[in-house]
PyMOL Python script that loads the backbone (N, CA, C, O; Angstrom):
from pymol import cmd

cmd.read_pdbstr("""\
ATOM      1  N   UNK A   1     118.763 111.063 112.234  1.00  0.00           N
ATOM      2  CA  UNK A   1     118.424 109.920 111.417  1.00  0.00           C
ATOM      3  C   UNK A   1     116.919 109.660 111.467  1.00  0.00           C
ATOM      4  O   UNK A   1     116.172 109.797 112.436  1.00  0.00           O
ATOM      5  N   UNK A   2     116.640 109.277 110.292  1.00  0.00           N
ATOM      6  CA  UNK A   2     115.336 108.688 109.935  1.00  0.00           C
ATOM      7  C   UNK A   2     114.985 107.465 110.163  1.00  0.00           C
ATOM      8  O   UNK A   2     115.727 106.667 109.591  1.00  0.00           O
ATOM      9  N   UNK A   3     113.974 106.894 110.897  1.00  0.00           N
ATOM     10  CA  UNK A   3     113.586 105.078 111.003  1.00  0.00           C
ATOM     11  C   UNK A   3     112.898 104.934 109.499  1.00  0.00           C
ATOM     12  O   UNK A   3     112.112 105.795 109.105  1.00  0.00           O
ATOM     13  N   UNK A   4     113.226 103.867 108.745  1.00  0.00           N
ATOM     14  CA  UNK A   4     112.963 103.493 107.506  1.00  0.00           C
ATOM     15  C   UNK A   4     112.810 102.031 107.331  1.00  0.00           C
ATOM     16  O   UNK A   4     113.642 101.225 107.746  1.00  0.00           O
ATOM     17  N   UNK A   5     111.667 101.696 106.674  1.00  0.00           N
ATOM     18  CA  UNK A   5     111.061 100.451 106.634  1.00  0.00           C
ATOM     19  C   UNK A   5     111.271  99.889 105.214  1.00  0.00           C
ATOM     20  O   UNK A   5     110.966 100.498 104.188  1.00  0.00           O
ATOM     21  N   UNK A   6     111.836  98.642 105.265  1.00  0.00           N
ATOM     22  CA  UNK A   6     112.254  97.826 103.591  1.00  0.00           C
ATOM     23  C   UNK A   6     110.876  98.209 102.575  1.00  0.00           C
ATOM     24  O   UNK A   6     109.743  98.474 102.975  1.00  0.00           O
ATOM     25  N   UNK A   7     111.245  98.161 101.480  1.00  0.00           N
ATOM     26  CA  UNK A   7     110.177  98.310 100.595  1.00  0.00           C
ATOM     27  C   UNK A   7     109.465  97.033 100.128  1.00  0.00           C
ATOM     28  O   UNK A   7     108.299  96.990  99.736  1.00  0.00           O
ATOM     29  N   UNK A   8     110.629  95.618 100.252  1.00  0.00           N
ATOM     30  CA  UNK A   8     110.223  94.621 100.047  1.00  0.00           C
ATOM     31  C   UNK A   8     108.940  93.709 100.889  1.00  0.00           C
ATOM     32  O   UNK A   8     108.447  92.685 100.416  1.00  0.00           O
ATOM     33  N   UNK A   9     108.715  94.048 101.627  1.00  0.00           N
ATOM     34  CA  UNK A   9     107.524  93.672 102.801  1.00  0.00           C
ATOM     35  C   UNK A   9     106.303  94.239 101.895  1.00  0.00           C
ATOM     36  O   UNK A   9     105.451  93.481 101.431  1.00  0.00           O
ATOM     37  N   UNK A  10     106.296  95.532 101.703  1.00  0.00           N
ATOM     38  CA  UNK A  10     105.095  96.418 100.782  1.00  0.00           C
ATOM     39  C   UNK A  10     104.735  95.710 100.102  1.00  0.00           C
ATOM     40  O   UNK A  10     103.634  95.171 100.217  1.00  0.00           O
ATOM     41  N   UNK A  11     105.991  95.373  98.685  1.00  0.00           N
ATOM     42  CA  UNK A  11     105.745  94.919  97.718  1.00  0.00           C
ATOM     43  C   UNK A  11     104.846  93.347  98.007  1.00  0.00           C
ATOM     44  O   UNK A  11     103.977  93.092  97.173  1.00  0.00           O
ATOM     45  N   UNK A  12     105.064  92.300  99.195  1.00  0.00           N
ATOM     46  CA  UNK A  12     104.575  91.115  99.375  1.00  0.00           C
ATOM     47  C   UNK A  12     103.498  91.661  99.684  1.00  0.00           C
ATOM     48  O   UNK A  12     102.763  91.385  98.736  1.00  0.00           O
ATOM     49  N   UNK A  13     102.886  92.301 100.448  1.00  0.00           N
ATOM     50  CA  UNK A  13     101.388  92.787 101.275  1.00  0.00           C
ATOM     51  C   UNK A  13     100.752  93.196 100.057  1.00  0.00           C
ATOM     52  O   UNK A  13      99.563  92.877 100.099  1.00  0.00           O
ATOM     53  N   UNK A  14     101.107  93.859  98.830  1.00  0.00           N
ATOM     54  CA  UNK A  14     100.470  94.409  97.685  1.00  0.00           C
ATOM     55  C   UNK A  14      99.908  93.289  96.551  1.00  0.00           C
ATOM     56  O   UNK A  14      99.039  93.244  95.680  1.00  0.00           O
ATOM     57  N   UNK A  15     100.912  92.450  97.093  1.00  0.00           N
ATOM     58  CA  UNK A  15     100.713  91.005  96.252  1.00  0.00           C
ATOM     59  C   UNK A  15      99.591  90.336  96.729  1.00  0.00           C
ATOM     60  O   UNK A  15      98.766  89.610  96.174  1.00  0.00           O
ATOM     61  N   UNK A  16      99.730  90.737  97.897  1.00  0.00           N
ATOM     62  CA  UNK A  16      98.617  89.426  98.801  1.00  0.00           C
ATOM     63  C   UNK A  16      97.024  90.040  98.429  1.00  0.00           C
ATOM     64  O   UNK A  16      96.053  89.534  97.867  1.00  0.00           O
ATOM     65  N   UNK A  17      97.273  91.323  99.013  1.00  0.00           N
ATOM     66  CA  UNK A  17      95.418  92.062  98.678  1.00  0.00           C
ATOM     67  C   UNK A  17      95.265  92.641  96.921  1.00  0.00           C
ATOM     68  O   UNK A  17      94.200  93.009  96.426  1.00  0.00           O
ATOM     69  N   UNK A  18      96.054  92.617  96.493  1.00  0.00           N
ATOM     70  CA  UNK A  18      95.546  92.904  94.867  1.00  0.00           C
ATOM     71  C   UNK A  18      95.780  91.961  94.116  1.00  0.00           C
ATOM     72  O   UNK A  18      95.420  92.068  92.944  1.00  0.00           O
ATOM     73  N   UNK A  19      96.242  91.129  94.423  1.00  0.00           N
ATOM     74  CA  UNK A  19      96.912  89.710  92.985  1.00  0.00           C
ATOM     75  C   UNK A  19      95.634  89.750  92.079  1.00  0.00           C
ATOM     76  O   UNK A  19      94.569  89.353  92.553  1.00  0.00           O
ATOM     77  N   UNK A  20      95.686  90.113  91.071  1.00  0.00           N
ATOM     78  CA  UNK A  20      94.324  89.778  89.934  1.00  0.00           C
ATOM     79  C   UNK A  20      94.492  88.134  89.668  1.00  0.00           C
ATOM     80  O   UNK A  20      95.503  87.456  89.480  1.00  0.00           O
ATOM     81  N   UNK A  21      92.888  87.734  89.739  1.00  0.00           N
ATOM     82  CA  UNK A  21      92.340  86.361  89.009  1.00  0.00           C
ATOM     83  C   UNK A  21      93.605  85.666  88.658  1.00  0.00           C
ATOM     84  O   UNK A  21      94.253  84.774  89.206  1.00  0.00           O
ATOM     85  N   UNK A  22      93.794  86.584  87.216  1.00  0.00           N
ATOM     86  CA  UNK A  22      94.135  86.247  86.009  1.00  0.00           C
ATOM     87  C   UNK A  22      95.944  86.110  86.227  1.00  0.00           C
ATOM     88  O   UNK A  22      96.789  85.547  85.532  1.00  0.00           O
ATOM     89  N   UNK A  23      96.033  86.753  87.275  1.00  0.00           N
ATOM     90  CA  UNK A  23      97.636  86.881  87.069  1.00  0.00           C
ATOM     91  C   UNK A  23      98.437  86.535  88.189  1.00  0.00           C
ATOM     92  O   UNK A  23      99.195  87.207  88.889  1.00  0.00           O
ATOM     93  N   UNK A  24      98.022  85.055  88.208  1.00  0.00           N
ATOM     94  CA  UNK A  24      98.663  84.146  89.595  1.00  0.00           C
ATOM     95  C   UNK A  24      99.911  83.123  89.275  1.00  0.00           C
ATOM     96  O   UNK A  24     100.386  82.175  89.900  1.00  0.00           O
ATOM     97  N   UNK A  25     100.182  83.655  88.200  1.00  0.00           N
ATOM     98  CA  UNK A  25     101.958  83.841  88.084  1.00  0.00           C
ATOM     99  C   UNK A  25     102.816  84.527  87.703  1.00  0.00           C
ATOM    100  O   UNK A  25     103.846  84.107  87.174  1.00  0.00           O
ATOM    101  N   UNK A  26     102.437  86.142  87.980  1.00  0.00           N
ATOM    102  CA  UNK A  26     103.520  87.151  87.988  1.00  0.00           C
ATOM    103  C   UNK A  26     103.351  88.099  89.340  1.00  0.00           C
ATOM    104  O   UNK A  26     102.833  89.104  89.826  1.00  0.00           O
ATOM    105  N   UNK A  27     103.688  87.649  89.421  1.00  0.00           N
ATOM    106  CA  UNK A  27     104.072  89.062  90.663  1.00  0.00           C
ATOM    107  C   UNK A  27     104.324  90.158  90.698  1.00  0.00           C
ATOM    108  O   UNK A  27     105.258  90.628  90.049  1.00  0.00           O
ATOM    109  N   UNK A  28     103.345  91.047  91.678  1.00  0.00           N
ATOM    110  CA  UNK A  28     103.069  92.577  91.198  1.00  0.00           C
ATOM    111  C   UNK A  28     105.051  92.836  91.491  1.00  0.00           C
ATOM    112  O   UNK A  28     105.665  92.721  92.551  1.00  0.00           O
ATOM    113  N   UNK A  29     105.393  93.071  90.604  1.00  0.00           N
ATOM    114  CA  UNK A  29     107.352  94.154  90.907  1.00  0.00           C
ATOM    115  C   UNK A  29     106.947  95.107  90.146  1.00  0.00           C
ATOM    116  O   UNK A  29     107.637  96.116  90.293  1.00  0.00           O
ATOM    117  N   UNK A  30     105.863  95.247  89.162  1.00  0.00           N
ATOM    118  CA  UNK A  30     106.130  96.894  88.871  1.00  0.00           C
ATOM    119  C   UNK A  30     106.198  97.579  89.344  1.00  0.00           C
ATOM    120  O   UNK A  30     106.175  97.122  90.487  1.00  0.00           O
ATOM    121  N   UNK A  31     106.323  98.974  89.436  1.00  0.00           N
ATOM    122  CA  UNK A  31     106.585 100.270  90.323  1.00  0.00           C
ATOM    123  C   UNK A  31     105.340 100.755  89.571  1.00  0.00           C
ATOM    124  O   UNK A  31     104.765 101.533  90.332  1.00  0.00           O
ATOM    125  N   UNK A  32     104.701 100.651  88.477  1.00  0.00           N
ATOM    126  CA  UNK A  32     103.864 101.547  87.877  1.00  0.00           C
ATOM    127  C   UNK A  32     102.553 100.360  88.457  1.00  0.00           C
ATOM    128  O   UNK A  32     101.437 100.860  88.591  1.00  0.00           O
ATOM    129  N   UNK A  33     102.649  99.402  88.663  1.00  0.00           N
ATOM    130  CA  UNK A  33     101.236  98.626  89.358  1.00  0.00           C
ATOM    131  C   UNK A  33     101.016  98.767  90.936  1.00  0.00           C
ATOM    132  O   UNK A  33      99.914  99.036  91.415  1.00  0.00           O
ATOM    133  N   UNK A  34     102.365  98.525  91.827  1.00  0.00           N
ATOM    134  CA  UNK A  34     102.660  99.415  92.792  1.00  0.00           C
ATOM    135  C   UNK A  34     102.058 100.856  93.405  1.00  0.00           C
ATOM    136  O   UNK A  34     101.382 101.296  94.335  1.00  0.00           O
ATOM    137  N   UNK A  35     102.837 101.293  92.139  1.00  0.00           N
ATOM    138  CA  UNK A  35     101.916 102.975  92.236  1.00  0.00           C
ATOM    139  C   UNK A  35     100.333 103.463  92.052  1.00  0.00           C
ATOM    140  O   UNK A  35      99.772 104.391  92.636  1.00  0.00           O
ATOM    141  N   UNK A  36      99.893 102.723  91.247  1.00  0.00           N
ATOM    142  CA  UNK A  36      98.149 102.372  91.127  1.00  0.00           C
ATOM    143  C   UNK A  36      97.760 101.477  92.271  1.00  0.00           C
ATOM    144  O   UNK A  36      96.564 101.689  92.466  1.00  0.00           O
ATOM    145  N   UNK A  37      98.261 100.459  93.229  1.00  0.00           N
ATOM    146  CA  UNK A  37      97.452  99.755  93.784  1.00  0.00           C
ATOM    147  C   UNK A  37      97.462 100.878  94.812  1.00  0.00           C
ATOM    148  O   UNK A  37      96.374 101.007  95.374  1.00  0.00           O
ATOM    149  N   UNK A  38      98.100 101.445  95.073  1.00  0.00           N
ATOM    150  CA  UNK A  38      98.313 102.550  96.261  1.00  0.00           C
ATOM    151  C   UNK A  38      97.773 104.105  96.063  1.00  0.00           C
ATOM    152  O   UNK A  38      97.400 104.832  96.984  1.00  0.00           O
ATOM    153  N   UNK A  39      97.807 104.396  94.883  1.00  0.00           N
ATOM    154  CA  UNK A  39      97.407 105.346  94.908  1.00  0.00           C
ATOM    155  C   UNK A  39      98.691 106.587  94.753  1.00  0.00           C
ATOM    156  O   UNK A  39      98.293 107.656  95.214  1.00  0.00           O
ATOM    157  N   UNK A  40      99.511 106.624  94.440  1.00  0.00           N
ATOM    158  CA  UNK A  40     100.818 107.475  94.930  1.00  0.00           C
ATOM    159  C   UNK A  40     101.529 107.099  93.708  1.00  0.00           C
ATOM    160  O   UNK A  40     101.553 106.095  92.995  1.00  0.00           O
ATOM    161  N   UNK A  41     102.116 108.275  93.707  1.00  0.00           N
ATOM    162  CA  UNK A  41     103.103 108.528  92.378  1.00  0.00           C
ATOM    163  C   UNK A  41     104.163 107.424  91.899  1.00  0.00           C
ATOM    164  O   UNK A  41     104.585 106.768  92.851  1.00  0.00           O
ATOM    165  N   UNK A  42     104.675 107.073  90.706  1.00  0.00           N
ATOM    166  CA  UNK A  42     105.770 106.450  90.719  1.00  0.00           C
ATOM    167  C   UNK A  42     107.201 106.879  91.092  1.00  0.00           C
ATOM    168  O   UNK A  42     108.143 106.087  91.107  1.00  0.00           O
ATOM    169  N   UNK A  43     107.301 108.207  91.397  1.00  0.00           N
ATOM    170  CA  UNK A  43     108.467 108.708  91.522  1.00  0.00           C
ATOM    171  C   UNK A  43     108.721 108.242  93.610  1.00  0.00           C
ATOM    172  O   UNK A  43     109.745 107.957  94.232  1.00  0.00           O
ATOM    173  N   UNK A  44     107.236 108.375  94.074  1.00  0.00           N
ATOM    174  CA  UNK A  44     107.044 107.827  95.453  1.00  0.00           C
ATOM    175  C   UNK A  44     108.033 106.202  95.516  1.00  0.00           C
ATOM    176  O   UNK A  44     109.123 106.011  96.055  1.00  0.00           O
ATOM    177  N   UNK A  45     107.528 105.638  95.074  1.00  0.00           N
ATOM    178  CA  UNK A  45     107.422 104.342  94.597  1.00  0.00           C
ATOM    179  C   UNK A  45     109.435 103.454  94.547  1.00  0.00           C
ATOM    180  O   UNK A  45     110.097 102.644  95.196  1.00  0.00           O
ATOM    181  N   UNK A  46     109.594 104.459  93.163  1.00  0.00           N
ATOM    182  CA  UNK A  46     110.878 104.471  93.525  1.00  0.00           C
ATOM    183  C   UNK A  46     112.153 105.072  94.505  1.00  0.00           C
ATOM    184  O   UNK A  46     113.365 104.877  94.599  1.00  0.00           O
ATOM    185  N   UNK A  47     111.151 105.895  95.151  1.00  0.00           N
ATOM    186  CA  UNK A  47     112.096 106.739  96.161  1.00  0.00           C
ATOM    187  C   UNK A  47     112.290 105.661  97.156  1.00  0.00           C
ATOM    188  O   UNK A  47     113.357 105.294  97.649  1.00  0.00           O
ATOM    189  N   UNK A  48     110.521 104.991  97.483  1.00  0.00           N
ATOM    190  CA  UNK A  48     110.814 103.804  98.647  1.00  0.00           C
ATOM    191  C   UNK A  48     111.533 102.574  97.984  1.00  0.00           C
ATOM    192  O   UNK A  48     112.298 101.884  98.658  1.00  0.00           O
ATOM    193  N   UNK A  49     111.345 102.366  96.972  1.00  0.00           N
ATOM    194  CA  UNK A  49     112.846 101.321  96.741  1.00  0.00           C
ATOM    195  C   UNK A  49     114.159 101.565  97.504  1.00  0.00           C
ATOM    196  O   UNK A  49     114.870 100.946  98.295  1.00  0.00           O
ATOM    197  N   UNK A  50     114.144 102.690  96.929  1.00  0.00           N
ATOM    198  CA  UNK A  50     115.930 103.169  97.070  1.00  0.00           C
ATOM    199  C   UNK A  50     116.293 103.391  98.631  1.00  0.00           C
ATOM    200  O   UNK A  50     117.395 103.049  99.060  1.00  0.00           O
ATOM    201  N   UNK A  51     115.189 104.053  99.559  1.00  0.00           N
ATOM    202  CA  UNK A  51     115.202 104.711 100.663  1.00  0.00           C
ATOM    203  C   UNK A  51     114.825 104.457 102.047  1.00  0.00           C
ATOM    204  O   UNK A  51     115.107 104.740 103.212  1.00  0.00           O
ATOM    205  N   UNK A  52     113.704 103.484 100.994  1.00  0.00           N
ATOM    206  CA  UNK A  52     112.652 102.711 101.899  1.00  0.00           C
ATOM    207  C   UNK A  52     111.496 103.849 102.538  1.00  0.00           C
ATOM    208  O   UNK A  52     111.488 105.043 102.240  1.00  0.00           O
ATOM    209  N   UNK A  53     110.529 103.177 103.484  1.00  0.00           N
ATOM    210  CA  UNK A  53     109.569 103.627 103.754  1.00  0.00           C
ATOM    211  C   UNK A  53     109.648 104.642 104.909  1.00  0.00           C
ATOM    212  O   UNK A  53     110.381 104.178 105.783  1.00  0.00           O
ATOM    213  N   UNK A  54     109.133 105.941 105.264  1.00  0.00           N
ATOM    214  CA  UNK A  54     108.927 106.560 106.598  1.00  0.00           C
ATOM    215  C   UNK A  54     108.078 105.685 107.781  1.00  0.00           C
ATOM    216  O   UNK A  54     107.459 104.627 107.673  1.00  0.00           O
ATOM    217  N   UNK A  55     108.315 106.610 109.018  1.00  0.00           N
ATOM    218  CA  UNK A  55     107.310 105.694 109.372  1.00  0.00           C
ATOM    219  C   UNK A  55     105.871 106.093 108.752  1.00  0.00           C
ATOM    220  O   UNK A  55     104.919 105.316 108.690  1.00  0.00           O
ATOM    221  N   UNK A  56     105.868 107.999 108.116  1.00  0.00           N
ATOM    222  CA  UNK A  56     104.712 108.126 108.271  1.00  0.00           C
ATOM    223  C   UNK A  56     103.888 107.489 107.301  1.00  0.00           C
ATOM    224  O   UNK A  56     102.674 107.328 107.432  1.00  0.00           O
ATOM    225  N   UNK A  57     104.805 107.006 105.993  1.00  0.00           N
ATOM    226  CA  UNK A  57     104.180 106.660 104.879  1.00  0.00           C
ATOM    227  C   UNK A  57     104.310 104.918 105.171  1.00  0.00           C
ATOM    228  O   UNK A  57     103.728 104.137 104.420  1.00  0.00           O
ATOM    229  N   UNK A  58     104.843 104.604 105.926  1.00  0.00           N
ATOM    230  CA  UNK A  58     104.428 102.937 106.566  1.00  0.00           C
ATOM    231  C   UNK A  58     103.502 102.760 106.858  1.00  0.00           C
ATOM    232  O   UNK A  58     102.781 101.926 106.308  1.00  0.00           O
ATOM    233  N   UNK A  59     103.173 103.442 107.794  1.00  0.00           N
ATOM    234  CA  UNK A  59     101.232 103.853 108.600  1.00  0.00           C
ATOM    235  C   UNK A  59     100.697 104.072 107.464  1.00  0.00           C
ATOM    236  O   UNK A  59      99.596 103.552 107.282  1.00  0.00           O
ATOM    237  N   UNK A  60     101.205 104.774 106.521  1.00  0.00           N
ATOM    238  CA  UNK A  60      99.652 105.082 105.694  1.00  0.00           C
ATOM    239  C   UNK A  60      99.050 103.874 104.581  1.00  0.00           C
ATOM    240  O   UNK A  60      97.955 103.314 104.529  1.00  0.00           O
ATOM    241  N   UNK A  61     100.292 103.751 103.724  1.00  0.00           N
ATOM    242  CA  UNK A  61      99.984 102.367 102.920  1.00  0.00           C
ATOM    243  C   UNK A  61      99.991 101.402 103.734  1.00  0.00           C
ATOM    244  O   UNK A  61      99.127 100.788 103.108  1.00  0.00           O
ATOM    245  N   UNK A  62     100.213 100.720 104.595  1.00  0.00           N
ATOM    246  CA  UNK A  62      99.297 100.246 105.418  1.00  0.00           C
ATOM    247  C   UNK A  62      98.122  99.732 105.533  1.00  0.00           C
ATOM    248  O   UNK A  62      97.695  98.586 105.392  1.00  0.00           O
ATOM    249  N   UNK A  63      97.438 101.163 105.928  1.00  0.00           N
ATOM    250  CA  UNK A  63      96.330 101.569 106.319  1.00  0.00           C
ATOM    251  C   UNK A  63      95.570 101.169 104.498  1.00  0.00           C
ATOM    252  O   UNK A  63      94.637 100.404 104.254  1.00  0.00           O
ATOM    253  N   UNK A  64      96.170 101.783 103.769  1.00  0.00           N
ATOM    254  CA  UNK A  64      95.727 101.561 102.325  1.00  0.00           C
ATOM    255  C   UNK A  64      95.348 100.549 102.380  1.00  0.00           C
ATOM    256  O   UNK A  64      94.158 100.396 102.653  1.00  0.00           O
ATOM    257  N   UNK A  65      96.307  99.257 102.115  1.00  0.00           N
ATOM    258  CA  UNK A  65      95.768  97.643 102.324  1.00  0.00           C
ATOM    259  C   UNK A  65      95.036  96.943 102.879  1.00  0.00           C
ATOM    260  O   UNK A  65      94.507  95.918 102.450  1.00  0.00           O
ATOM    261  N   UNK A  66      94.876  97.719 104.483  1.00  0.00           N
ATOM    262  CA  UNK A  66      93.682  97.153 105.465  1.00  0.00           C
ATOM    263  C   UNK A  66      94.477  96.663 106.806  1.00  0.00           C
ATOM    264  O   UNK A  66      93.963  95.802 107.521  1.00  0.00           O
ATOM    265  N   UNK A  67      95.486  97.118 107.060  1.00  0.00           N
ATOM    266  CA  UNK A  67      96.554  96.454 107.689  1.00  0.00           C
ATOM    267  C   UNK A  67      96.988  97.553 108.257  1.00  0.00           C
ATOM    268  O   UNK A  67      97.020  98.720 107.867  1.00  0.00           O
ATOM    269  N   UNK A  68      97.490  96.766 109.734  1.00  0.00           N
ATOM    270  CA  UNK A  68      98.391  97.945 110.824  1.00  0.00           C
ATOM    271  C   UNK A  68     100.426  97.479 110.317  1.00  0.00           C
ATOM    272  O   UNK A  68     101.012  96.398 110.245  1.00  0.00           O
ATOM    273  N   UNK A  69     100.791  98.630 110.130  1.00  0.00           N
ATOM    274  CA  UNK A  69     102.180  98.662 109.752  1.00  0.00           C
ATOM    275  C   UNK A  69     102.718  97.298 110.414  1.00  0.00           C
ATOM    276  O   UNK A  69     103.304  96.439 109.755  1.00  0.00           O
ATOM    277  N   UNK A  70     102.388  97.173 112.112  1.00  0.00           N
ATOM    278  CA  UNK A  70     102.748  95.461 112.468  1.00  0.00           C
ATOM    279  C   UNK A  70     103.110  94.495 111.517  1.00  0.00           C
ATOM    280  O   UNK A  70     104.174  93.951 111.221  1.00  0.00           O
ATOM    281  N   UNK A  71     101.899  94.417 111.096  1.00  0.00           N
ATOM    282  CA  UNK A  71     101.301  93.640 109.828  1.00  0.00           C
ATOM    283  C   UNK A  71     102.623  92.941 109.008  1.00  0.00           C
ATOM    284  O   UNK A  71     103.222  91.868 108.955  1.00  0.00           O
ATOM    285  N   UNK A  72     102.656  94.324 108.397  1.00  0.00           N
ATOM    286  CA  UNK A  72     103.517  94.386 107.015  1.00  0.00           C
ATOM    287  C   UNK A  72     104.824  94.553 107.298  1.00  0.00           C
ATOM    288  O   UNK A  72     105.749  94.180 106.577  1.00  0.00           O
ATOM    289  N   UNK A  73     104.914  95.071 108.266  1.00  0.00           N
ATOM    290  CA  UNK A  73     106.790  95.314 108.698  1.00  0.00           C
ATOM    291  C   UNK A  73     106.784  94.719 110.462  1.00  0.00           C
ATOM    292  O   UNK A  73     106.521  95.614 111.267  1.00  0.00           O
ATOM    293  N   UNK A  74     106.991  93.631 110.933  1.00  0.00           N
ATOM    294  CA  UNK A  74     106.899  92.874 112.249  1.00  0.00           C
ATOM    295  C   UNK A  74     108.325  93.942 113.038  1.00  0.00           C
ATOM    296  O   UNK A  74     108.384  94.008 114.266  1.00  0.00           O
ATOM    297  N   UNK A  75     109.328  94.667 112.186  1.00  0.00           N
ATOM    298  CA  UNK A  75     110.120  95.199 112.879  1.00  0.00           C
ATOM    299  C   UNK A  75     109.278  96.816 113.524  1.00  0.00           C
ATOM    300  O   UNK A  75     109.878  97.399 114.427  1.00  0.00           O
ATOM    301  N   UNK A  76     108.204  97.308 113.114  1.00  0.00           N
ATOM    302  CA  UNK A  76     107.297  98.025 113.367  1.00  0.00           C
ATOM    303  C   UNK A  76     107.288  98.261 115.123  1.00  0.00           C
ATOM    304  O   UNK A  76     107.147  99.328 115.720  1.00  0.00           O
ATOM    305  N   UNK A  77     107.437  97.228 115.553  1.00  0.00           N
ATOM    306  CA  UNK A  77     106.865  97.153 117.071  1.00  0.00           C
ATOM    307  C   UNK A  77     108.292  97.613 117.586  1.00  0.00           C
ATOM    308  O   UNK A  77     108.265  98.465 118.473  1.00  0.00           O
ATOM    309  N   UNK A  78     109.344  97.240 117.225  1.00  0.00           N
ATOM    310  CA  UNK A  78     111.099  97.679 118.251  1.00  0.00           C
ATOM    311  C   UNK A  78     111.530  98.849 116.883  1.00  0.00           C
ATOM    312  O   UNK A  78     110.913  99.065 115.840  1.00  0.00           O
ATOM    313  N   UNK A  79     112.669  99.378 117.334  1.00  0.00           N
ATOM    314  CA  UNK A  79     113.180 100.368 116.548  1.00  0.00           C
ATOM    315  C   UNK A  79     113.416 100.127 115.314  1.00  0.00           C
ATOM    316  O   UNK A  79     114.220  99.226 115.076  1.00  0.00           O
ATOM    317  N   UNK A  80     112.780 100.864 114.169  1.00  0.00           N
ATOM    318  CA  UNK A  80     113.233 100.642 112.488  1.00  0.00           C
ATOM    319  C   UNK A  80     114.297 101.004 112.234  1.00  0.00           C
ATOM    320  O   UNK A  80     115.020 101.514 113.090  1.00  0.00           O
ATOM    321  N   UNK A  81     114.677 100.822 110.926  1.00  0.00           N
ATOM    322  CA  UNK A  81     115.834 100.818 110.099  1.00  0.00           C
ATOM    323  C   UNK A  81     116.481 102.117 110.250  1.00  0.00           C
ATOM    324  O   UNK A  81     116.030 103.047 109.580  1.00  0.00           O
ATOM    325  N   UNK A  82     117.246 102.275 110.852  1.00  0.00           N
ATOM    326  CA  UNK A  82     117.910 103.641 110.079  1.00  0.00           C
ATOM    327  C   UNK A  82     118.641 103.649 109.206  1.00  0.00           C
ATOM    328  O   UNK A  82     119.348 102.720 108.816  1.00  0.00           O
ATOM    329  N   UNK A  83     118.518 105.189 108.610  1.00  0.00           N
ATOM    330  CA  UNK A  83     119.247 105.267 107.176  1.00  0.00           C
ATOM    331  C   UNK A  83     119.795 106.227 107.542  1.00  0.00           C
ATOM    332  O   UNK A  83     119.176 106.965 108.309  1.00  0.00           O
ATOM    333  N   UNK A  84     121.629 106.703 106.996  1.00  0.00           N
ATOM    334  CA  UNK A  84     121.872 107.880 107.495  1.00  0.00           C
ATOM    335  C   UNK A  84     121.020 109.132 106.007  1.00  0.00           C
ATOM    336  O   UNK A  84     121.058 110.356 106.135  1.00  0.00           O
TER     337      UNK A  84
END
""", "prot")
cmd.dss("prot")
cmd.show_as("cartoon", "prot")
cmd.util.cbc("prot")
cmd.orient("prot")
């Protein structure tokens, strides 16, 4: 088994460091704004919906935002999610 981190935590941390000016009443849920604030494919994007996050790609977007995985996923520090 794989440790796997919710995608929904991402999506709030993506909100917090990119929210544009202009758009402080929608909330980033695209997968295609998602995928640009990060840098990484949309097919990425939706895989971590469905699958959720690795650890290795937890650490990295993360790291993208400015933030230690702690941060963004507090379950980071004791054992993650498994998925079978």
């Amino acid at each position: 088994m794989t440790e796997r981190f919710p995608f929904e935590p991402l999506l709030e941390a993506c909100e917090k460091v990119w929210r544009e000016p202009n758009e402080a009443g929608s909330p980033i849920t695209d997968v295609g704004k998602v995928a640009s604030v990060l840098g990484v494919a949309r097919s990425t994007v939706y895989k971590w919906q469905t699958e959720g996050l690795t650890e290795k790609w937890a650490d990295r977007v993360a790291w993208l935002l400015g933030r230690h995985p702690g941060e963004v996923w507090p379950e980071w520090w004791s054992p993650g999610l498994a998925v079978a």
